[in-house]
N, C-alpha and C positions, 0 to 999 in steps of 0.2 A: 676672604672667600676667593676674589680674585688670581690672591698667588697661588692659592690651594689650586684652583684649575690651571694655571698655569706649569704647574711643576706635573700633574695630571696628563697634559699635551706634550712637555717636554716629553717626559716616560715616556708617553704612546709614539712619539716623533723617532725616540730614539732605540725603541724596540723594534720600530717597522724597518731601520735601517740594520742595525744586527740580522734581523728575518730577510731580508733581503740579497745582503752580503753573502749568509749560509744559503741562501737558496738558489742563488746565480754561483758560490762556487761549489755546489752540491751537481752542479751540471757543468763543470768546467768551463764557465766563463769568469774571468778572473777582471777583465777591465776595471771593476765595480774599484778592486784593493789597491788599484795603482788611483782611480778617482779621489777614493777615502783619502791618500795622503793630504792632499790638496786641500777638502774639505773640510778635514779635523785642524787647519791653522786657524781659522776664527775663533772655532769653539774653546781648541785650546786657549786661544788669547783672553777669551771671554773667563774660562774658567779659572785656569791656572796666572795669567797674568803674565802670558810667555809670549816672546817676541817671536815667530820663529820663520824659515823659507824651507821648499822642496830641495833638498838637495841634490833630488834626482834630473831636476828641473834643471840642472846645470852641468849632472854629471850622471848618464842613463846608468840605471842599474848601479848607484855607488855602493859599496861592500858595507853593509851592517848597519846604516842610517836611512833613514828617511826624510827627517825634519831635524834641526839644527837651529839653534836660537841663541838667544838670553832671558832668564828669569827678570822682570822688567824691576820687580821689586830686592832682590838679592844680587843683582846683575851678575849670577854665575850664569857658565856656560852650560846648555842644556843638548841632549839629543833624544832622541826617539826613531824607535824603531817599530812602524807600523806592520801586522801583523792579522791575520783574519782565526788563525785557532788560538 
C-alpha cells in the first residue's frame, strides 16, 4: 500500500511540474526550461542509471544538447536534449 501511494505522489509531483512548465511558457516565461535542465539530472540518475552534467553550464546556449553523460551500467555515452513541446 505504501508504494501504491507513493508512485500516486510521484504522478501528482510530476504532473504539477509538466502544468506548470505549460503554464509559465503559455505566458512567455521560459526560465522554468533552462531550471528543468538542472533539475532532471537526479531523476534521470534515479531513473535511468545515467551519470550526467549541464552542458550548458559550461558552454551557454551549446547547439543541440543539454545534458551529456554515461549510462553507469552500459558505460556508453549518452545526451539529451531537453525540450518543453
Amino acid at each position: 500500500m505504501i508504494k501504491l501511494q507513493q508512485i500516486h505522489s510521484i504522478t501528482e509531483l510530476l504532473s504539477r511540474f509538466v502544468a506548470n512548465v505549460n503554464l509559465l511558457n503559455n505566458i512567455s516565461l521560459y526560465d522554468i526550461n533552462i531550471i528543468s535542465e538542472t533539475i532532471l539530472i537526479p531523476l534521470f540518475r534515479i531513473i535511468y542509471n545515467h551519470d550526467l552534467v549541464n552542458v550548458n553550464s559550461k558552454k551557454k546556449n551549446y547547439p543541440g544538447i543539454d545534458l551529456i553523460g554515461i549510462d553507469l551500467c552500459s558505460k556508453k555515452k549518452i545526451a539529451y536534449q531537453i525540450t518543453s513541446q
